[in-house]
Backbone bond lengths (Angstrom), bond angles and torsions (degrees), N, CA, C in turn:
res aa  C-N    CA-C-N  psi(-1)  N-CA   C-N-CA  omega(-1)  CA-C   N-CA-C  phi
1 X - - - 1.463 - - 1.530 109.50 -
2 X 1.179 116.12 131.14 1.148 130.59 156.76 1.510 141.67 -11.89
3 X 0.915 173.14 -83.07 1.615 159.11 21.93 1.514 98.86 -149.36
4 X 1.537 119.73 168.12 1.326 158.23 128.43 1.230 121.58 -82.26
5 X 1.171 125.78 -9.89 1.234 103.64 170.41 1.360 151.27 -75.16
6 X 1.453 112.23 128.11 1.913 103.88 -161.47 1.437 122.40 -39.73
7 X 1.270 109.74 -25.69 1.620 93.53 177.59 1.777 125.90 -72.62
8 X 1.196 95.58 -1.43 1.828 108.18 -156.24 1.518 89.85 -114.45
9 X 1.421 94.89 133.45 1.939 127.59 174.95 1.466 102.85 -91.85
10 X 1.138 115.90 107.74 1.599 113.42 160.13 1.559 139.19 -99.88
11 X 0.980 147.94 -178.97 1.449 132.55 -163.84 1.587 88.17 -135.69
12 X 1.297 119.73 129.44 1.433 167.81 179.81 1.598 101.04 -87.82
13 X 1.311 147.73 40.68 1.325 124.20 176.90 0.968 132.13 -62.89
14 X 1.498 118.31 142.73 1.741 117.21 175.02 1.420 109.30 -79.03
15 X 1.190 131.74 155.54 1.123 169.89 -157.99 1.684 135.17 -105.06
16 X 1.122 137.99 16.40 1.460 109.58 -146.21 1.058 148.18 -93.25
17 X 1.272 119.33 137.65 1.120 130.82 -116.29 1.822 79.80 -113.34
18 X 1.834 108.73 72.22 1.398 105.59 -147.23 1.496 119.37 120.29
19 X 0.966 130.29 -85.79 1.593 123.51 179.69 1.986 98.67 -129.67
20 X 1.345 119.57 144.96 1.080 98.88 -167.79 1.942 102.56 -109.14
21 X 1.190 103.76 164.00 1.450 117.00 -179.21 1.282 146.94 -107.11
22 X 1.404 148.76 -130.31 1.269 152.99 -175.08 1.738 98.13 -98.21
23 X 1.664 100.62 -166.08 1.730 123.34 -165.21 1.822 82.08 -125.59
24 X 1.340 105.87 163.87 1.244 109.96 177.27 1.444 107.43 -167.31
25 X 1.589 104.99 99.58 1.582 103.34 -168.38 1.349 115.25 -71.76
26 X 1.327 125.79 148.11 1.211 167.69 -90.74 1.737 127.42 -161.54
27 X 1.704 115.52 38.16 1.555 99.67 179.41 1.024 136.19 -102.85
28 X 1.183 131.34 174.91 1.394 126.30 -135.50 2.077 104.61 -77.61
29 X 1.622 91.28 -7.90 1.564 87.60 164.87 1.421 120.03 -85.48
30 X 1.164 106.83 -24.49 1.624 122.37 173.41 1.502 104.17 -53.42
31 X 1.442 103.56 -53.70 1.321 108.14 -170.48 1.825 122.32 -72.14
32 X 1.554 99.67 -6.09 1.748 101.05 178.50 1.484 87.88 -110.97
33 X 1.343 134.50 8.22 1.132 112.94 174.30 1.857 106.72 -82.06
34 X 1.208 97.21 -40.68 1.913 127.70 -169.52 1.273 80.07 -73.67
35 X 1.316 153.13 -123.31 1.640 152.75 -135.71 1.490 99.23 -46.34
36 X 1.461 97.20 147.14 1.678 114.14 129.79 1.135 124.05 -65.71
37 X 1.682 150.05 166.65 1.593 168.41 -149.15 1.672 74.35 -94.77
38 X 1.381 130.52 -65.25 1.434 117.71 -166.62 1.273 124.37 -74.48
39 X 1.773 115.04 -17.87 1.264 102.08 152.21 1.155 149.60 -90.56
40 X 1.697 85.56 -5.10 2.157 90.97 -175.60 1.454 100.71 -77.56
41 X 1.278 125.90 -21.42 1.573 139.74 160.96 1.050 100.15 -41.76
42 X 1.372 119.65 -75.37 1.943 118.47 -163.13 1.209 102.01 -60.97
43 X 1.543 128.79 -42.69 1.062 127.88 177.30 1.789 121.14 -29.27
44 X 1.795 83.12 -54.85 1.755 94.03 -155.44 1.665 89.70 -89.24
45 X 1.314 126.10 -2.73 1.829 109.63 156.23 1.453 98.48 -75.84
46 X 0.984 127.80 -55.33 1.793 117.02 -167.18 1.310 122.81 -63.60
47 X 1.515 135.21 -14.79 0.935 131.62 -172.61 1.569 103.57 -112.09
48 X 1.471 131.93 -16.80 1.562 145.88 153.60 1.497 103.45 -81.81
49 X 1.248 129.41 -8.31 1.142 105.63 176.66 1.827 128.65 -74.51
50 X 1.400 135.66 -146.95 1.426 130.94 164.03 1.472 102.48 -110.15
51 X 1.513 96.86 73.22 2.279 93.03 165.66 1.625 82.77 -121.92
52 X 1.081 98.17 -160.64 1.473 143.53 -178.10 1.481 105.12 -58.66
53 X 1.413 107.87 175.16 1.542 112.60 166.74 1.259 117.35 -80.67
54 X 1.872 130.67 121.97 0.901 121.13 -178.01 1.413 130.60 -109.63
55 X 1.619 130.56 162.94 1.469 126.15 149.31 1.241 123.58 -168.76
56 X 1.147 116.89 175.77 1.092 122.86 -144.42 1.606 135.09 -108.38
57 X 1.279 124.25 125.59 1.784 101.35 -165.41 1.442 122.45 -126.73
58 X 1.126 139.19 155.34 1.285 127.61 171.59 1.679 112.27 -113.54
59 X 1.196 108.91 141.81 1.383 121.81 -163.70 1.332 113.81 -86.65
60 X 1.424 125.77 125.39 1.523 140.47 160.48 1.242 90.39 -91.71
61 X 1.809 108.17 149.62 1.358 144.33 156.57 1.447 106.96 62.80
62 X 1.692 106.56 171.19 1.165 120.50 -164.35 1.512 119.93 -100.68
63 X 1.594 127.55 7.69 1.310 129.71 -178.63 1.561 120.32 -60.72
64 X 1.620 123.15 -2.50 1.308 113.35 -179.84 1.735 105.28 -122.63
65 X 1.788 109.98 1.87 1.488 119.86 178.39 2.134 110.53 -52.96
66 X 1.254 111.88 -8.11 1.098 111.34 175.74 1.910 114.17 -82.27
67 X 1.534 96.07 -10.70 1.685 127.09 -175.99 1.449 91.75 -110.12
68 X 1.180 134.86 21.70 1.669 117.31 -163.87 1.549 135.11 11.03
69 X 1.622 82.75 50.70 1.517 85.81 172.99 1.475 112.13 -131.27
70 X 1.517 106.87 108.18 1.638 109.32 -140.33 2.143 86.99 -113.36
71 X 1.479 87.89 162.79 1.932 95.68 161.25 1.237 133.83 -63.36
72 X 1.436 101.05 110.12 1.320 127.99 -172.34 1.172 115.74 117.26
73 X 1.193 122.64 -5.82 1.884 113.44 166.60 1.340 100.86 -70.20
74 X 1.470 106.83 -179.73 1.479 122.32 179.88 1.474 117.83 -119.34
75 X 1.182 119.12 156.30 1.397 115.92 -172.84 1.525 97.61 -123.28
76 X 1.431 117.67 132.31 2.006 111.81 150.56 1.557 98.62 -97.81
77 X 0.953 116.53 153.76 1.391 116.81 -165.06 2.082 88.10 -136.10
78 X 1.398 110.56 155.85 1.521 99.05 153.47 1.551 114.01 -125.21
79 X 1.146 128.20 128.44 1.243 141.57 -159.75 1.714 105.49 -44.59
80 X 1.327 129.87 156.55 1.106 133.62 -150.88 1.178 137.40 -160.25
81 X 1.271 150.06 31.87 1.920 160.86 -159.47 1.545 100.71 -77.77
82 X 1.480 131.87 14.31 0.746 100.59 -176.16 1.928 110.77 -138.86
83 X 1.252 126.59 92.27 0.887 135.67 -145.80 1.795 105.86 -79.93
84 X 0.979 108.11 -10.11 1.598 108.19 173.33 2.698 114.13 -73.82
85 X 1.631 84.78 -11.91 1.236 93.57 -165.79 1.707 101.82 -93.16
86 X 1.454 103.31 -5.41 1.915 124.69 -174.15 1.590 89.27 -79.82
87 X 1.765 107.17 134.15 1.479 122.31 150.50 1.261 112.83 -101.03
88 X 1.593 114.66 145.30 1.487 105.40 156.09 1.314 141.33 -21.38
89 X 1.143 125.46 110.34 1.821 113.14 -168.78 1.303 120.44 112.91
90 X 1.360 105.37 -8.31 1.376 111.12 -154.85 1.349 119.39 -83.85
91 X 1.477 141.84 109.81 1.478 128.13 -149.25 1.421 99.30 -77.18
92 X 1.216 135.58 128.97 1.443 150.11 -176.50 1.597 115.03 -116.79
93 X 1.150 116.38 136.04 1.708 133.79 167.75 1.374 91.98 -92.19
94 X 1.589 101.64 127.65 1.630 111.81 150.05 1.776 111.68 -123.06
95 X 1.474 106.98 157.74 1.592 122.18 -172.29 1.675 95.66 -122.72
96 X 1.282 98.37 105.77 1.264 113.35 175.73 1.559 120.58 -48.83
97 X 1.150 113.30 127.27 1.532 132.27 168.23 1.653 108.20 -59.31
98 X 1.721 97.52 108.91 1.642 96.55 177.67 1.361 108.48 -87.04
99 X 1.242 129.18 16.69 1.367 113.94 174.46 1.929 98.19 -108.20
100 X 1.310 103.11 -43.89 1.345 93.50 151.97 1.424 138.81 -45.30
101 X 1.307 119.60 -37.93 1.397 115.04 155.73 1.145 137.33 -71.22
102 X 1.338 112.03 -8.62 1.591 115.81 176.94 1.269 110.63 -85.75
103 X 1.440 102.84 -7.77 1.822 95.11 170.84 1.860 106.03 -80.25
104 X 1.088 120.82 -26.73 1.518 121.08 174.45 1.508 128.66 -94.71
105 X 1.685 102.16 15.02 1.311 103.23 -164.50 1.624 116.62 -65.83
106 X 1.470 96.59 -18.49 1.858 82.63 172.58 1.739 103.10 -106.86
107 X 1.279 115.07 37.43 1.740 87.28 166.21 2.002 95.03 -114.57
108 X 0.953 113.32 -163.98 1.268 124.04 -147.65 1.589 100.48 -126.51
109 X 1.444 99.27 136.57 1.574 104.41 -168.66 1.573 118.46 79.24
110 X 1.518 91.58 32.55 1.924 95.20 173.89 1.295 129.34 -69.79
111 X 1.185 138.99 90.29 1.614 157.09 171.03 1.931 96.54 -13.85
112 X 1.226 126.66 116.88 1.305 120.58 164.64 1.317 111.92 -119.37
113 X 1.488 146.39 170.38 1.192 150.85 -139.69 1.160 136.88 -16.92
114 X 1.551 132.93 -62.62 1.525 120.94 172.40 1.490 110.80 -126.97
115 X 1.364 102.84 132.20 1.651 105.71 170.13 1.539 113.70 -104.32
116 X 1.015 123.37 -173.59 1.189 141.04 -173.93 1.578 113.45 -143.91
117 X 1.750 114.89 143.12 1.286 116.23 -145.66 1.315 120.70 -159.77
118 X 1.373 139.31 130.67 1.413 113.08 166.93 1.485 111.78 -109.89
119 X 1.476 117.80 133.41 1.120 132.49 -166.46 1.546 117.04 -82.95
120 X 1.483 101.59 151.60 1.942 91.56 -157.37 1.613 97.52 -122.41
121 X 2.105 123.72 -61.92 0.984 127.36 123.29 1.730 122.41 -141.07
122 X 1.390 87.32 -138.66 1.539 97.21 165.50 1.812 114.62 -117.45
123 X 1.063 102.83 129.89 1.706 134.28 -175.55 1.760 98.83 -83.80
124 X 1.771 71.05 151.16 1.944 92.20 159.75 1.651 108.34 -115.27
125 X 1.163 131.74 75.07 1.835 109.56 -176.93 1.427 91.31 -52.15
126 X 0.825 150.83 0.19 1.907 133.87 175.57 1.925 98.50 -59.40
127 X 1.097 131.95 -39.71 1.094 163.86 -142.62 1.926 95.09 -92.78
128 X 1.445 112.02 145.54 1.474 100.24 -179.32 1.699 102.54 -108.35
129 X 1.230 106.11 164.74 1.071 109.92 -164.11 1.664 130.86 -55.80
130 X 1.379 103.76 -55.84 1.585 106.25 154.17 1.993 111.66 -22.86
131 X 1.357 91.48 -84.32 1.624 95.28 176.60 1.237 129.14 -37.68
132 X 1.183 100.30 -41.90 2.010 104.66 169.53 1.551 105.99 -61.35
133 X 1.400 107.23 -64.98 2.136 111.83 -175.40 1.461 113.46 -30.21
134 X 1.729 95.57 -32.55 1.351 103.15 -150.87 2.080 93.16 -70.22
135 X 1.334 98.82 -44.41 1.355 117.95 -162.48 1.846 100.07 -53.22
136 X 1.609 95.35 -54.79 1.675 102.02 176.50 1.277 106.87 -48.29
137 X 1.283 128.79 -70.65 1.419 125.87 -155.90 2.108 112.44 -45.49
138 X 1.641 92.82 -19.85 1.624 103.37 -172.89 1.435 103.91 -61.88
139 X 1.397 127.96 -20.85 1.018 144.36 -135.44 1.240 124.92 -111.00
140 X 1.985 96.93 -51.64 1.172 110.26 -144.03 2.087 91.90 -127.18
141 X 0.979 127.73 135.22 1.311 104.27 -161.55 1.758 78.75 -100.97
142 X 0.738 132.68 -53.22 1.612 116.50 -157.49 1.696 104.63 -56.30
143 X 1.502 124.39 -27.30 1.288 127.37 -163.99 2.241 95.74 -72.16
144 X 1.368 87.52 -26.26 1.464 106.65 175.89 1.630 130.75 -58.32
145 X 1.630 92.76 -32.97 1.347 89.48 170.86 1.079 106.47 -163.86
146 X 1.533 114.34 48.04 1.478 129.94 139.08 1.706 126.73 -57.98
147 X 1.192 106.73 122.62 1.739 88.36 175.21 1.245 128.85 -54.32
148 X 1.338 93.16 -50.17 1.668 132.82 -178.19 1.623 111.17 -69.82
149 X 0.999 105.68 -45.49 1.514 110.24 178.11 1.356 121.29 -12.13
150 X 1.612 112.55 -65.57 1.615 120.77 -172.64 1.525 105.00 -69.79
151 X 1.256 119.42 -45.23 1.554 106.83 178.69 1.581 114.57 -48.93
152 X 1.458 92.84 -55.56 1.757 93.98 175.65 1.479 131.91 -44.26
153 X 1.346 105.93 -51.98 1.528 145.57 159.26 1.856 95.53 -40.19
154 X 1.079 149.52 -70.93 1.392 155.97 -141.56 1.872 99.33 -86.59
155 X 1.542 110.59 -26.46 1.277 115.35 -148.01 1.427 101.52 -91.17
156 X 1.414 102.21 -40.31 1.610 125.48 174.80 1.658 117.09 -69.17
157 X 1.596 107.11 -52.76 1.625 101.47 171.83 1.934 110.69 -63.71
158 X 1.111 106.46 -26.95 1.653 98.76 -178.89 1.879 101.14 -64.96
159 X 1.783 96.10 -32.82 1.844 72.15 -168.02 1.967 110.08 -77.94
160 X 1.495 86.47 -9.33 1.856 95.98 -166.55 1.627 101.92 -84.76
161 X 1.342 121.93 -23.47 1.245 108.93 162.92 1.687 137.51 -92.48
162 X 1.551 95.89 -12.17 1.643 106.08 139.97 2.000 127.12 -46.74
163 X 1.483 93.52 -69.70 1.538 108.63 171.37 1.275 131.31 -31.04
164 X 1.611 111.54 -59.52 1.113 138.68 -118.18 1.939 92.13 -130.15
165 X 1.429 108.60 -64.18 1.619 134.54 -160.45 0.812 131.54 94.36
166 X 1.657 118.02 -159.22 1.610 91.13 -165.66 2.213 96.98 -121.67
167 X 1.742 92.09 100.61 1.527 116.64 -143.23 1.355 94.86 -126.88
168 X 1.132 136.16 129.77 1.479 154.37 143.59 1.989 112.45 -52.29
169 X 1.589 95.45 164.01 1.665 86.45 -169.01 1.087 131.08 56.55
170 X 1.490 120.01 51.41 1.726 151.66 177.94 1.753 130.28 -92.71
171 X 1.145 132.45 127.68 1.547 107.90 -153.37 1.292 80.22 -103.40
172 X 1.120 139.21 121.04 1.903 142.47 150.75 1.922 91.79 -65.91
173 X 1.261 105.19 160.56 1.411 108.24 176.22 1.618 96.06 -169.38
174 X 1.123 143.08 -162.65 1.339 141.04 139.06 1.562 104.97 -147.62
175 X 1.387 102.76 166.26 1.584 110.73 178.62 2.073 96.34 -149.12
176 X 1.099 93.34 171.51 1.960 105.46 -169.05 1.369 103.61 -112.80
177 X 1.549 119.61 126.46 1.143 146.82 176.57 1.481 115.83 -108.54
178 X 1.590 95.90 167.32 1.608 96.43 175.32 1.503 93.79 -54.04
179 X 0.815 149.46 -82.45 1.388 167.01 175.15 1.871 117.12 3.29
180 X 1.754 78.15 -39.62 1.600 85.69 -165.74 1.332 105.78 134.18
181 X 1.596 96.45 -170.02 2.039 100.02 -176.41 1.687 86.99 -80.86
182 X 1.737 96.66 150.78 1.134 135.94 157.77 1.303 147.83 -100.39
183 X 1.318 140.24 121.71 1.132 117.15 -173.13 2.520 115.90 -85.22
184 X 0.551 115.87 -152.95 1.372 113.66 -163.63 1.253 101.35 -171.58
185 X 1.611 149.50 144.99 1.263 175.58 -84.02 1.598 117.19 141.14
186 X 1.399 140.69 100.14 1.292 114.60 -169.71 1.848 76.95 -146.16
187 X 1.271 110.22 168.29 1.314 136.56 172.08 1.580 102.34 -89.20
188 X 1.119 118.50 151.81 2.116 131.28 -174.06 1.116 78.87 -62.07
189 X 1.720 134.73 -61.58 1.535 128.23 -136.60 2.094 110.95 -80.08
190 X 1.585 91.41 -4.93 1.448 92.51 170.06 1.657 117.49 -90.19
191 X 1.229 98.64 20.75 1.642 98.37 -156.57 2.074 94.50 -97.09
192 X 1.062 121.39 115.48 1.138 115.74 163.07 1.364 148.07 -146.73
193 X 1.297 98.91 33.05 1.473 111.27 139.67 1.825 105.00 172.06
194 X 1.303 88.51 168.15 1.981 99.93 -176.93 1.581 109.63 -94.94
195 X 0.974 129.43 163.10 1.661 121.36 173.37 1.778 102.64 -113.73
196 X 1.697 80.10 136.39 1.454 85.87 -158.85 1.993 89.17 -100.57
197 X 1.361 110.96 -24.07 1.603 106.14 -162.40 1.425 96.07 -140.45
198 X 1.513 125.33 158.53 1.367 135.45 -168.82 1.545 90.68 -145.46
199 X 1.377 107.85 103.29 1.394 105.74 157.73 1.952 115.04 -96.14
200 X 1.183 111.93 164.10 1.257 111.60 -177.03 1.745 99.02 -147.94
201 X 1.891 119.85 140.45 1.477 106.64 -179.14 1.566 116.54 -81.40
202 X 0.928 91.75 175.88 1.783 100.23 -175.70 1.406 117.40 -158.85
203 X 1.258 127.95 114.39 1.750 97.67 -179.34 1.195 111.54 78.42
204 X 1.336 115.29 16.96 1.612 109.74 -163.52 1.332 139.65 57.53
205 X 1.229 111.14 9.02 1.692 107.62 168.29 1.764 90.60 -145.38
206 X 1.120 101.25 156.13 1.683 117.78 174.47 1.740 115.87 -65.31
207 X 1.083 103.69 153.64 1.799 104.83 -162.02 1.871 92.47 -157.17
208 X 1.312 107.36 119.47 1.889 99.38 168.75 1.391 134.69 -48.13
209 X 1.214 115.29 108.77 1.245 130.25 165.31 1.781 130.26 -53.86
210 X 1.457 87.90 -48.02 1.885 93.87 -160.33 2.021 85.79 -146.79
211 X 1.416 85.91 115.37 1.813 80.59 165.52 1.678 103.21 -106.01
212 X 0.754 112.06 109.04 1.760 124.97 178.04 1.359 99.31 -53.30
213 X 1.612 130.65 -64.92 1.271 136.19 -154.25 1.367 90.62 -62.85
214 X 1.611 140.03 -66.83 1.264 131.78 -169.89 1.731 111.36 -40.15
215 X 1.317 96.19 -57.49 1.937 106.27 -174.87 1.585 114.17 -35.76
């Protein structure tokens, strides 16, 4: 559970929103510095309230600014293993697979602890690729009438069924690159948590942006 209370140290994680980053502790002056009076309120209903296990993150980089959710907002997230409870759209935290990364440990630009994501669904790589695109596009309207889409789409399942195998119960997600939108490949068990709130600062202290749970 959550708290405000002054005696308790909390952890601030980064996010990335793109490549992921460090821990960044968290006290409760930190935390009246970051809210408004009306948000450390909402705050302290959502995190006393009856959800899930929660915490909390702050966002590196610009891959979800097409979602206006840019570096340096904050995320409450509610903890999450269970990918059948994910809707389309749904902004998702993943915790990178270290055995998955040890297959890339010498190329450059290696993703470390939490990314950030929007979730599309769950995949079969058992399934060949055509047949899968076909399934996304049912889904996904931009994958629909993207030009580019399927190339992109083909380039990513070849590396995710290298990685990964050829395994059912797959999180598709995408995130935005120099490049453009992306698609993403992750295993269920990297999945750990949904974002439930988007704060963004203003005025110098943070104020809610996006309440997910209402949407």
């Amino acid at each position: 559970m959550y708290s405000f209370k002054e005696s308790d140290i909390h952890t601030l994680k980064y996010v990335k929103a793109g490549k992921a980053g460090k821990v960044l502790s968290l006290t409760q002056e930190v935390a009246n510095d970051f809210l408004s009076q009306e948000s450390l309120q909402s705050c302290k209903a959502y995190f006393e309230g009856e959800h899930l296990e929660k915490d909390t993150f702050m966002v590196i980089g610009e891959s979800m600014a097409q979602h206006g959710i840019h570096t340096g907002d904050l995320l409450f997230v509610s903890l999450c293993g269970d990918a059948e409870t994910l809707k389309y759209g749904a902004y998702i935290v993943l915790k990178v697979d270290e055995n998955r990364l040890m297959k890339h440990l010498f190329k450059t630009n290696v993703d470390l602890g939490y990314k950030l994501r929007k979730f599309l669904m769950v995949v079969d790589l058992r399934k060949n690729m055509d047949e899968l695109f076909t399934e996304v596009k049912e889904v996904d309207e931009v994958a629909r009438y993207s030009a580019t889409a399927k190339k992109t789409f083909k380039e990513k399942f070849e590396d995710a069924v290298k990685d990964l195998g050829r395994v059912d119960d797959i999180l598709l997600s995408v995130t935005y690159t120099e490049k453009g939108r992306d698609f993403s490949f992750h295993a269920v068990k990297d999945l750990y948590a949904k974002v439930d709130m988007v704060y963004a600062k203003k005025d110098s202290v943070y104020k809610l942006k996006k309440n997910l749970i209402a949407d």
